[in-house]
Backbone bond lengths (Angstrom), bond angles and torsions (degrees), N, CA, C in turn:
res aa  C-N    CA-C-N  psi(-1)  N-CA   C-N-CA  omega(-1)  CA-C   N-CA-C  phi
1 X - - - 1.451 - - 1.529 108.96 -
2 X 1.054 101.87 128.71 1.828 111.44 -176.16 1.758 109.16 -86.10
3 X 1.299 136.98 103.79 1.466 152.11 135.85 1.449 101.34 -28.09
4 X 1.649 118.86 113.60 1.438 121.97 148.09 1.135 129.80 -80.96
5 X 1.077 114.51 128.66 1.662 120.32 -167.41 1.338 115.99 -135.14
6 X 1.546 104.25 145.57 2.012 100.16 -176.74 1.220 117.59 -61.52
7 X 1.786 122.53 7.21 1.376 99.60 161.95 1.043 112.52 -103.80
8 X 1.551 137.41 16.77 1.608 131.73 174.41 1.512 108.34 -98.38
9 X 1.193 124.11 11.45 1.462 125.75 -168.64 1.364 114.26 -80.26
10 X 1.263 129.72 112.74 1.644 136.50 179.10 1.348 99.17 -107.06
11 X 1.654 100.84 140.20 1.210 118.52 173.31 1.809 114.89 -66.51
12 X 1.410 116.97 127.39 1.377 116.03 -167.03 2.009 109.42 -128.69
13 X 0.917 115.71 -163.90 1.587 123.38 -171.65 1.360 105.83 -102.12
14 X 1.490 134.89 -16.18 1.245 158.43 -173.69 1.276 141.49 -148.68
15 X 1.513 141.89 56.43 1.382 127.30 -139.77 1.986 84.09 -108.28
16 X 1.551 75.41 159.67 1.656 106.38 169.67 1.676 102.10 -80.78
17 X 1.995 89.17 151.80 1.890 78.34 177.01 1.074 139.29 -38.82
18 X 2.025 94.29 -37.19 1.492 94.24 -161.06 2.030 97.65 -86.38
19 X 1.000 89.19 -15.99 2.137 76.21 173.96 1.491 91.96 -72.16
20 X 1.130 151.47 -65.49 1.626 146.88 -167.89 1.085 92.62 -21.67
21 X 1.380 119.71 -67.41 1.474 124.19 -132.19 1.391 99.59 -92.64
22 X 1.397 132.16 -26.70 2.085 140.77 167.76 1.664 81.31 -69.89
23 X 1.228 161.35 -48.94 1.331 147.33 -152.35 1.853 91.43 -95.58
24 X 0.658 121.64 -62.49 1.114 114.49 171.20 1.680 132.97 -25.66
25 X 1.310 102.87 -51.71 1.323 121.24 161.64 1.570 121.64 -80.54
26 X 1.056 111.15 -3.14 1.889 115.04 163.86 2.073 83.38 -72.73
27 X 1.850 102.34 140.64 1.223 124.30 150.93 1.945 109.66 -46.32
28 X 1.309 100.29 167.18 1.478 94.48 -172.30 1.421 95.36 -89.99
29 X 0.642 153.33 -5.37 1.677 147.37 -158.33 1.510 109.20 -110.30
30 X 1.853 100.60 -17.60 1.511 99.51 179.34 1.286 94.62 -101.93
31 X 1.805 134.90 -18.23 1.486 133.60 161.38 1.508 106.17 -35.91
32 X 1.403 113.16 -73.51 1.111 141.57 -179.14 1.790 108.88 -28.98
33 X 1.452 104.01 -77.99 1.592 106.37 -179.79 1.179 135.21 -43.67
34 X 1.800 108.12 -23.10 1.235 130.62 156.18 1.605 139.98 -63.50
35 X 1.572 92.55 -42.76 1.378 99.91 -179.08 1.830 87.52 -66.84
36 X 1.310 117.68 -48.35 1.362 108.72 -141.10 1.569 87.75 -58.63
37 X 1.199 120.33 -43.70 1.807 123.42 178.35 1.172 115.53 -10.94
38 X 1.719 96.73 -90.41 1.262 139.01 161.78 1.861 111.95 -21.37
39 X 1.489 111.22 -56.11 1.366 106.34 162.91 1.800 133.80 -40.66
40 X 1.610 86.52 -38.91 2.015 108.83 -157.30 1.017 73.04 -74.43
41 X 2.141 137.02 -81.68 1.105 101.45 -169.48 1.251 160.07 -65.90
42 X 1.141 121.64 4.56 1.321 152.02 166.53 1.556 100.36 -59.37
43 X 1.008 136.14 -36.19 1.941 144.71 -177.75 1.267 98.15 -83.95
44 X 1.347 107.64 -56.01 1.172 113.92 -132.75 2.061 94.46 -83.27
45 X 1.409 114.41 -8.97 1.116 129.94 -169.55 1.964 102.79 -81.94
46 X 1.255 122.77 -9.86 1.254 115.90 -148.43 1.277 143.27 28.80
47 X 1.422 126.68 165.70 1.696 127.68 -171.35 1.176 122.79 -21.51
48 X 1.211 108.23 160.32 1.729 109.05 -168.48 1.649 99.54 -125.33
49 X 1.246 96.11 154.42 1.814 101.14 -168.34 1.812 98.04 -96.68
50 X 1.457 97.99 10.41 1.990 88.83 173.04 1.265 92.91 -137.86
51 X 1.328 120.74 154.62 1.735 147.40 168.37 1.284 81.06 -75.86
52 X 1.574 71.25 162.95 1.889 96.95 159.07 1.273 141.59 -64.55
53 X 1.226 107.70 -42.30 1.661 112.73 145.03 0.961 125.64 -28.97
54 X 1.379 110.20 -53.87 1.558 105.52 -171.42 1.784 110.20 -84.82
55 X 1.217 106.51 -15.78 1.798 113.35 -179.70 1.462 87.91 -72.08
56 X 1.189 130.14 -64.66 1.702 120.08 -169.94 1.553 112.31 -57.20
57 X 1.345 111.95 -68.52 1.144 95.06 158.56 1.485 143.37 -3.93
58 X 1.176 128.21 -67.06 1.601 165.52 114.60 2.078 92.93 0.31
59 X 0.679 85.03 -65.34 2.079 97.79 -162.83 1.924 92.87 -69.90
60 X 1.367 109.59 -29.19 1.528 86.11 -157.17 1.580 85.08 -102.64
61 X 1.517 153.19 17.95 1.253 168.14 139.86 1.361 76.45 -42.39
62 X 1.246 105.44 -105.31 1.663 124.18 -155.68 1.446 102.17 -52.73
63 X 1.212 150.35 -59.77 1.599 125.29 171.93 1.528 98.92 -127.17
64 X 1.834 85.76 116.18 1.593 106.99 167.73 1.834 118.81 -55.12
65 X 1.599 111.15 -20.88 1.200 89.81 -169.10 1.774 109.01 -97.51
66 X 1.317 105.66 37.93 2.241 109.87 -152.48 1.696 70.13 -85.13
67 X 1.247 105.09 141.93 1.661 132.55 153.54 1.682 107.81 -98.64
68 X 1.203 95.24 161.07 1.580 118.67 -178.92 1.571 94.97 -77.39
């Protein structure tokens, strides 16, 4: 059984309170080192076989209340 903990928290397109609030409590510099992470792989992953439309789309399924 896997324990969540404020150091497994990745920055995402939608977090639950309680991820807000474990990201929240990361220092900013460790916010930071993450997003930039999180960015590289995001490149470093190449093209995606869905638009954006269809990623939101996708995002507002799983939480009706995600804003643009």
């Amino acid at each position: 059984m896997s324990t969540k903990t404020q150091d497994d928290i990745q920055p995402k397109a939608v977090m639950s309170p309680d991820e807000l609030e474990r990201w929240n409590a990361l220092a900013p510099v460790e916010q930071l080192a993450r997003l930039r992470a999180a960015i590289q792989r995001g490149l470093d992953s190449g093209p995606a076989e869905l638009n954006m439309d269809q990623i939101w789309t996708r995002i507002r399924a799983r939480h009706p209340d995600a804003k643009l």
